[in-house]
C-alpha positions in Angstrom: 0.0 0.0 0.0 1.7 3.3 -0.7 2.8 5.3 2.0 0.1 8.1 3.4 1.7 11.6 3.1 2.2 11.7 7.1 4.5 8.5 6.8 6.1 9.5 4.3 6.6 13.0 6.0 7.8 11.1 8.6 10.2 8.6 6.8 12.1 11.6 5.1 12.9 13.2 8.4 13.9 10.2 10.2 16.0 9.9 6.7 17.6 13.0 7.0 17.6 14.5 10.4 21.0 13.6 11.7 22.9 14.6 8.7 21.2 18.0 8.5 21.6 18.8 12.0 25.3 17.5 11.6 26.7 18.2 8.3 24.6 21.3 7.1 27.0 23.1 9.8 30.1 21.3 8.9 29.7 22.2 5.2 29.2 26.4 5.8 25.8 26.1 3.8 23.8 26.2 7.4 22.2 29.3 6.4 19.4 29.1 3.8 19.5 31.5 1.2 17.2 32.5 -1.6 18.0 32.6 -5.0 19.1 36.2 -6.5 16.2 37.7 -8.9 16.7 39.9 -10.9 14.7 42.4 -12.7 15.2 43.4 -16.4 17.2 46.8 -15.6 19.5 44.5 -12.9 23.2 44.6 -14.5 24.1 41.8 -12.9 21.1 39.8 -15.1 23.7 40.0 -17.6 26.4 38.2 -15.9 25.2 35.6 -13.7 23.4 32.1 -14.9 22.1 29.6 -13.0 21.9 26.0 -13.5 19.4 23.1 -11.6 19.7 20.4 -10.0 19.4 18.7 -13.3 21.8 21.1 -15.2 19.0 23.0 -17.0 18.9 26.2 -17.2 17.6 27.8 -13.4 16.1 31.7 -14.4 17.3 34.0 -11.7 14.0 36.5 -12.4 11.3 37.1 -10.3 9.1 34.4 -12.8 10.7 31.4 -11.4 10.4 28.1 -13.3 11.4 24.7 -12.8 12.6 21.6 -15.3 10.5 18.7 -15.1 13.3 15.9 -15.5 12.9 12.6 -13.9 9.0 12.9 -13.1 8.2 13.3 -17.0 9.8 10.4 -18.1 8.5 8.1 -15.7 5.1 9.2 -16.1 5.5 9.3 -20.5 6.9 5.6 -19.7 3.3 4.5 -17.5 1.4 6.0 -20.3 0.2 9.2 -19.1 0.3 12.3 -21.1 2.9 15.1 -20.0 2.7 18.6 -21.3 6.5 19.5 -22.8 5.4 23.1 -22.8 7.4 24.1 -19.4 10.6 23.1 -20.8 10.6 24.2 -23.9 9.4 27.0 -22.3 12.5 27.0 -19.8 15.2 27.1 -22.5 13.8 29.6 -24.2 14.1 31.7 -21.7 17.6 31.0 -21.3 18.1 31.9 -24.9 16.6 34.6 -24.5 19.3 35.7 -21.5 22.0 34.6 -23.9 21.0 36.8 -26.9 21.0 39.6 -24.3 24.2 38.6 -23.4 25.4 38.3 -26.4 24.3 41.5 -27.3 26.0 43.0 -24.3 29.2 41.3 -25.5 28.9 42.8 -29.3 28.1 45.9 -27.9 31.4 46.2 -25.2 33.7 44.3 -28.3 33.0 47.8 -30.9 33.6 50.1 -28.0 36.9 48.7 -27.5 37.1 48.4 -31.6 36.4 52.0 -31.1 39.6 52.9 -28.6 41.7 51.1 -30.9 41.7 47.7 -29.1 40.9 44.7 -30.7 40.0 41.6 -27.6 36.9 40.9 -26.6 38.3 39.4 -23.0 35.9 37.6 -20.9 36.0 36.2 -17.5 34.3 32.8 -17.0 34.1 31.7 -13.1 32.8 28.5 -11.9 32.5 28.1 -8.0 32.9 25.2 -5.8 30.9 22.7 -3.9 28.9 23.8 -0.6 28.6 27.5 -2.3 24.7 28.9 -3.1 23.8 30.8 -6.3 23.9 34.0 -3.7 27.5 33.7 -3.0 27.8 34.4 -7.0 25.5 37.3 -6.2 27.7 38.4 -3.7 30.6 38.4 -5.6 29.4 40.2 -8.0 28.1 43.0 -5.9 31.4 43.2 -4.7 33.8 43.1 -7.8 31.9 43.4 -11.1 32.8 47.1 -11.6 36.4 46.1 -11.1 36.0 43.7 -13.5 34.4 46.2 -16.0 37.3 48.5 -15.2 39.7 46.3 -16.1 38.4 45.3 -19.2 36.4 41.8 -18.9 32.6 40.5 -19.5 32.7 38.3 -16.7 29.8 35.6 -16.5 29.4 33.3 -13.3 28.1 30.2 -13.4 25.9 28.9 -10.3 25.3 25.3 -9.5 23.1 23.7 -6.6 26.2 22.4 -4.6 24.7 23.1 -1.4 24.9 20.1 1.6 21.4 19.8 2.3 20.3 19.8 -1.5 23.1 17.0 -2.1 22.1 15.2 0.9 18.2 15.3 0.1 19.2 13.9 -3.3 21.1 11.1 -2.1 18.4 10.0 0.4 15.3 10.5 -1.7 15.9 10.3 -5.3 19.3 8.9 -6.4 20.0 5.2 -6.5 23.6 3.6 -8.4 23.6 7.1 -10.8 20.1 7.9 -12.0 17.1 9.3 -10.5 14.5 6.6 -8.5 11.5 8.1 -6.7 8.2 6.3 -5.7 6.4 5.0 -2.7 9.8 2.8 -1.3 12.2 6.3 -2.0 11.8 7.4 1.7 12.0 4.4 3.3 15.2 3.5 1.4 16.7 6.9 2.4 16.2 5.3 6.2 18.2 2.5 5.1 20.6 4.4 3.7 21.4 6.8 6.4 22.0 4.0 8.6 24.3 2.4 6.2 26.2 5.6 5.9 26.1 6.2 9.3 27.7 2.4 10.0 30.6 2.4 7.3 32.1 5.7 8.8 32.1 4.0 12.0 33.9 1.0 10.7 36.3 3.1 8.5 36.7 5.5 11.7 40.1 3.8 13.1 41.6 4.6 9.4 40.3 8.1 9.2 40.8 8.6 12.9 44.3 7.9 12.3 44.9 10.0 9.0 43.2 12.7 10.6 45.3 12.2 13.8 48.2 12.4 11.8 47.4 15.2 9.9 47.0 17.3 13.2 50.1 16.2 14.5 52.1 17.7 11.2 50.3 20.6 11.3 51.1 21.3 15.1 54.6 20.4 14.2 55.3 22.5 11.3 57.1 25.3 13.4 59.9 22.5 14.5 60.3 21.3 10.9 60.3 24.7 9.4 57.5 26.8 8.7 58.3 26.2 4.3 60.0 22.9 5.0 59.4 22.0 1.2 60.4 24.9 -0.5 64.0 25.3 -0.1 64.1 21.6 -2.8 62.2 23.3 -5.1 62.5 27.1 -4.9 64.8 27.4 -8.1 62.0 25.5 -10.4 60.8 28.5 -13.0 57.6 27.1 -12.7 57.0 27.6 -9.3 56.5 30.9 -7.0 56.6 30.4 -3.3 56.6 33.4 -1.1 58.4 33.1 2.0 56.5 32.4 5.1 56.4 34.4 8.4 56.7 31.8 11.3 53.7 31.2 13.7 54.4 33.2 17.0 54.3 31.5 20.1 50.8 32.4 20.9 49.4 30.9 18.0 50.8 27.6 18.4 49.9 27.3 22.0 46.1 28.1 20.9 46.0 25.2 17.8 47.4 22.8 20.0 45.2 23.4 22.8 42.2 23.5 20.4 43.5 19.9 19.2 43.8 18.5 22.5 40.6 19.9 24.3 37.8 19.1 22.1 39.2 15.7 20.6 36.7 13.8 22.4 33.9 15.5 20.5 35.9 14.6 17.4 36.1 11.0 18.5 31.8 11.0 17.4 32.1 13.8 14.4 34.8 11.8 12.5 32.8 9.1 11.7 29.8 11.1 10.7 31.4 13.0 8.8 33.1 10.0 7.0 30.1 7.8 6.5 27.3 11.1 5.5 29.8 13.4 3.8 30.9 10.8 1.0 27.8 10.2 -0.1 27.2 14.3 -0.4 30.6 14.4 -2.1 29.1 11.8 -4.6 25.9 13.7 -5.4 27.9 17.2 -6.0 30.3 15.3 -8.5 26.9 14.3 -10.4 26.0 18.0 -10.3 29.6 19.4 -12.0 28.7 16.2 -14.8 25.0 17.5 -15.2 26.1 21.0 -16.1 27.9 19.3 -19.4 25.5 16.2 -19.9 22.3 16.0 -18.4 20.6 12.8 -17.0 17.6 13.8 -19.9 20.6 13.6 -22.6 21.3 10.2 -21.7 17.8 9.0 -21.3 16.2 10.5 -24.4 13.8 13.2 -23.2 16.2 16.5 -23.8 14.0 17.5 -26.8 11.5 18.8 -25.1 14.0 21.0 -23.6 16.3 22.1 -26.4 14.4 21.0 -29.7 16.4 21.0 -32.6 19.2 23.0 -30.7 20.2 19.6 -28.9 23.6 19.0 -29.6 25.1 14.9 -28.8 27.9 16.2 -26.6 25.2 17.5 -23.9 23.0 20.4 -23.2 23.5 21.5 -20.0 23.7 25.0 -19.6 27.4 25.2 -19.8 27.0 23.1 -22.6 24.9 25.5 -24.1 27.1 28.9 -23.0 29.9 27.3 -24.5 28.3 26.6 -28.1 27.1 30.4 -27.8 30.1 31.7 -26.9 32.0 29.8 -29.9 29.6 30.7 -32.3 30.1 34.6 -30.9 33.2 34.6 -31.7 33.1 33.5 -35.4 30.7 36.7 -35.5 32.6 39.3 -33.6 33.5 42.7 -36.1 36.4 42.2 -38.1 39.6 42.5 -36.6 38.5 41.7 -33.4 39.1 38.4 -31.4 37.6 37.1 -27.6 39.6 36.0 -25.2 38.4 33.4 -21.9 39.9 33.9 -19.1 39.1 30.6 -17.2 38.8 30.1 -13.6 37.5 27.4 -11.5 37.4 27.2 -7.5 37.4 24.0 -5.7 35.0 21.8 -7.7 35.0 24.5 -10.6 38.0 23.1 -11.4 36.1 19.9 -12.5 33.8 22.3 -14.5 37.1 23.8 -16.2 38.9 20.8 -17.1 35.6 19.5 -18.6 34.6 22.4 -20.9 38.9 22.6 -21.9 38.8 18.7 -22.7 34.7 18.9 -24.3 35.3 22.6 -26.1 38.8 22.6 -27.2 38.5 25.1 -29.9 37.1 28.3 -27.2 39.8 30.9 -27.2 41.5 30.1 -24.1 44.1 32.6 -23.1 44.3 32.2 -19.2 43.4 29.0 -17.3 43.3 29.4 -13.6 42.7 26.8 -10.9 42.3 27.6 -7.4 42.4 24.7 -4.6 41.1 22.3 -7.3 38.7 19.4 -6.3 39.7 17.7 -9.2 42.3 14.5 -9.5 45.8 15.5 -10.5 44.9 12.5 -13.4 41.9 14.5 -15.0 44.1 17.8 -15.1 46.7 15.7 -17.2 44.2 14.0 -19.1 42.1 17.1 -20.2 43.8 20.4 -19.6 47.5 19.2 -20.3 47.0 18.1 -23.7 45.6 21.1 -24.6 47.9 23.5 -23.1 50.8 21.2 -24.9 48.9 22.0 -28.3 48.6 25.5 -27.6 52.8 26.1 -26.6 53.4 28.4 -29.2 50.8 30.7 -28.6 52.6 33.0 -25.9 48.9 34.3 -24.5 48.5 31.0 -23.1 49.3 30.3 -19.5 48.0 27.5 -16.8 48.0 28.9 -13.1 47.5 26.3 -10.2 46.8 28.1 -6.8 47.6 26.3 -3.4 47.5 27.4 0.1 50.5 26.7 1.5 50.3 22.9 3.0 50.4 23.9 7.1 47.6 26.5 6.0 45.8 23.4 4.2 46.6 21.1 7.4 45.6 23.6 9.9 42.3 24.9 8.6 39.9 24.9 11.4 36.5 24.0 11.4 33.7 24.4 13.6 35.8 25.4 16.9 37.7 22.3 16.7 35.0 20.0 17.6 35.2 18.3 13.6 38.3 16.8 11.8 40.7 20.0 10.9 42.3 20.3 7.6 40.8 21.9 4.2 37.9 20.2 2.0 40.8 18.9 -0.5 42.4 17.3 3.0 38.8 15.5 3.3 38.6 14.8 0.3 42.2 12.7 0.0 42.0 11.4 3.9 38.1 10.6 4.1 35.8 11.1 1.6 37.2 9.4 -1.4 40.0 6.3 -1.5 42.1 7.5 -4.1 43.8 4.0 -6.0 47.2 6.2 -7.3 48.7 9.7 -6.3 47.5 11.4 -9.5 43.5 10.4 -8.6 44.6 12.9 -5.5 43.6 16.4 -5.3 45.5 18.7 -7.7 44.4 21.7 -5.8 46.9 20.2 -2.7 50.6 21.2 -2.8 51.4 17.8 -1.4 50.2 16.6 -4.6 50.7 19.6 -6.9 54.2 19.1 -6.5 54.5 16.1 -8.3 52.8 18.1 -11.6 55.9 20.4 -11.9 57.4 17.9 -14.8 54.1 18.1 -16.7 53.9 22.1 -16.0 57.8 22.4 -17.5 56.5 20.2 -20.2 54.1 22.1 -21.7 56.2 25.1 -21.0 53.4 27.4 -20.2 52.0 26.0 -16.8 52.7 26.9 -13.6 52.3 26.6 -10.1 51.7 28.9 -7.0 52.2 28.8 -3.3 50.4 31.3 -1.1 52.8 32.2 1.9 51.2 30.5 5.7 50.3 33.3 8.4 49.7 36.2 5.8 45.9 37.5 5.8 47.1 39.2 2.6 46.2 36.1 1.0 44.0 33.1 0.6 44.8 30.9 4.3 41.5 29.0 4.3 40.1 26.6 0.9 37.1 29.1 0.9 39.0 32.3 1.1 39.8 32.5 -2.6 36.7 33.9 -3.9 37.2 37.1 -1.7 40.1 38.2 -3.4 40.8 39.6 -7.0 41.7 36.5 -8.7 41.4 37.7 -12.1 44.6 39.8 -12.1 48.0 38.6 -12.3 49.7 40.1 -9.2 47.2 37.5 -7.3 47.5 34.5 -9.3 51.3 35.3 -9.8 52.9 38.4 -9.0 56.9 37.0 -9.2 58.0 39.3 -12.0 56.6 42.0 -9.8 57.9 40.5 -6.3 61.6 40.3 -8.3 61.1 43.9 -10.2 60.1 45.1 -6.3 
């Protein structure tokens, strides 16, 4: 008999209570946000597009509409008749923000025709996991006339990478990949939070003892040296490394204390946040794949999205920018060329090395990663070879950013009382079992390290190591988004430092 709606009301909290009274706070999303909307006359309409949890296109207006993904096709396959009208409605609308876009872009490209230029630059960002569309918003209130200033178009892109919306899909509608709802979805989210719960307390004497480890080395650092690395790799060209100021005494005392005092408390956090958050990490990596391919490409029901604008290689809505912004630049007035300056955060990184490996032919000029999510193996299998292909072209540059490794080791979280260290430190210690050091974080200097042949290789990559102990600079995995990452005293700045 199928669940009554109390049951079922019922079922889905019992599903979900203890990882969204846990994890929502571990992850920095425990705030709910809505999304931006923007009016007509809004300049930031211009810049800022939104994708869904299926990787359709999410308007950020205040005429909100929603894809009908999973829930169409199931009901088409019983037989019942569907109306397509919403979706085809839905990407229309999103063309409709591109043409204005695109207009925008036209319009800015004979202006600078006009002062004599002749690049159209533009500034693509891609955020990480755990952000929310507002945090895009927020950026954009911050910087975009910087931006301007300084002669980009920037467009964000915002994806639903939030804990709770990662978590909700793992327990109620994802099963082995694709979307399964129905009567049994709640009670198989019981199930699996219990599973979850029980494999991070099996796993918990491994991560308790990477995670032990971890905080010991941090702790340690000022014994070892505070840039205990850099001195075997300073004289590399492809690598700048600020000096580091030394901890004071102070300091030190306070991170030790804070490891010692509340490690109890850790002793019960550890395993949740093993067994719930690699689940969470499992549904945000299906996110970064839907904004390329979405589940309704692979199953057959994407025309009543994109009609006869469906293209094989996916029509998500980066998909779909990046068509638009190809076919823009076969159109833009003569003598004028674009120019994408690339940059990914965290899981953007993902996003990046996707569109390089899916879009090769974009204008790349600049290519910046910032603590990338991604493996070490997916940078060398899809940004490598293109950057190898592009060597002549002296434009062309690769930047890795990295906080410098105590900085990565010692990043607190919620007062001590969950495992330290930065998402990427999660990521490599608990939340994924990596089977070789290149399917570790790139976005990790421990890691990034072992790139530097690859980046002398292609001649025109390169790696960056923000100093420890300087709030000048990125010190947390979150922090990069709050600086000016688009210019190149922040995401290099050692012909300056050397010129200084």
């Amino acid at each position: 008999m199928p669940a009554t709606p109390s049951v079922t009301g019922r079922a889905r909290l019992s599903g979900v209570l203890l990882l969204a009274a846990s994890l929502m706070m571990v992850s920095g999303c425990a705030r709910l946000f809505p999304k931006p909307q923007y009016d007509q006359n809004d300049p930031k309409r211009l810049h800022h597009i939104g994708s869904d949890l299926n990787g359709a296109y999410d308007p950020y207006s205040h005429q909100q509409a929603n894809f009908k993904s999973m829930d169409r096709f199931q009901a088409e396959r019983r037989g019942a008749v569907v109306a397509g009208a919403g979706n085809r409605n839905l990407y229309a609308r999103y063309q409709a923000l591109l043409d204005d876009i695109e207009a925008k872009m036209l319009e800015r490209a004979r202006q600078e025709k006009g002062r004599g230029g002749d690049t159209l630059k533009v500034l693509l960002f891609f955020h990480g996991g755990l952000n929310h569309p507002s945090y895009n918003d927020e950026r954009l209130d911050r910087y975009l006339a910087e931006m301007e200033c300084d002669g980009f178009y920037p467009l964000y892109v915002s994806w639903r990478s939030g804990a709770f919306v990662s978590f909700w899909d793992r327990f109620t509608s994802v099963r082995n990949g694709g979307v399964a709802r129905g009567p049994m979805a709640p009670v198989r989210g019981t199930v699996y939070t219990l599973s979850d719960t029980l494999s991070g307390l099996v796993k918990f004497p491994e991560t308790g003892w990477d995670v032990t480890a971890n905080s010991i080395a941090a702790a340690d650092a000022r014994q070892r040296g505070m840039d205990r690395d850099r001195p075997d790799y300073q004289d590399d060209e492809a690598l700048y490394w600020p000096e580091s100021e030394p901890y004071s005494f102070l300091d030190q005392t306070l991170y030790r204390t804070g490891q010692v005092v509340p490690g109890v408390v850790r002793l019960v956090t550890t395993p949740a946040v093993q067994g719930l958050g690699t689940p969470a990490w499992s549904m945000m990596l299906r996110r970064t794949k839907h904004l390329t391919t979405m589940e309704a490409d692979v199953l057959g029901y994407n025309e009543d999205y994109c009609g006869d604008d469906c293209a094989v290689e996916g029509n998500g809505v980066v998909a779909v920018l990046a068509r638009r912004l190809d076919e823009l630049n076969r159109r833009l007035p003569a003598g004028m060329t674009m120019e994408i300056t690339l940059v990914g955060h965290s899981m953007g990184a993902i996003v990046a090395n996707e569109l390089v490996s899916l879009y090769p032919q974009l204008p790349y000029k600049t290519i910046i990663h910032m603590g990338a999510a991604d493996s070490s193996r997916n940078w060398i299998d899809k940004t490598y070879p293109w950057l190898k292909a592009h060597a002549d072209d002296p434009k062309v540059a690769f930047y890795n950013l990295v906080l410098h490794p105590t900085s990565e080791e010692r990043e607190v979280r919620g007062y001590f009382l969950i495992p330290n260290g930065s998402l990427l430190v999660w990521l490599d210690d608990m939340l994924t079992q990596p089977d070789h050091m290149l399917d570790r974080r790139s976005g990790r200097w421990t890691n990034a390290r072992h790139l530097l042949p690859f980046y002398r290789d292609a001649g025109n990559a390169y790696l960056k190591v923000f100093p420890a102990n300087d709030d000048s600079v990125p010190r947390n995995h979150g922090d990069f988004g709050k600086f000016r990452y688009w210019r190149e005293d922040f995401y290099w700045g050692r012909e300056q430092e050397r010129a200084g």
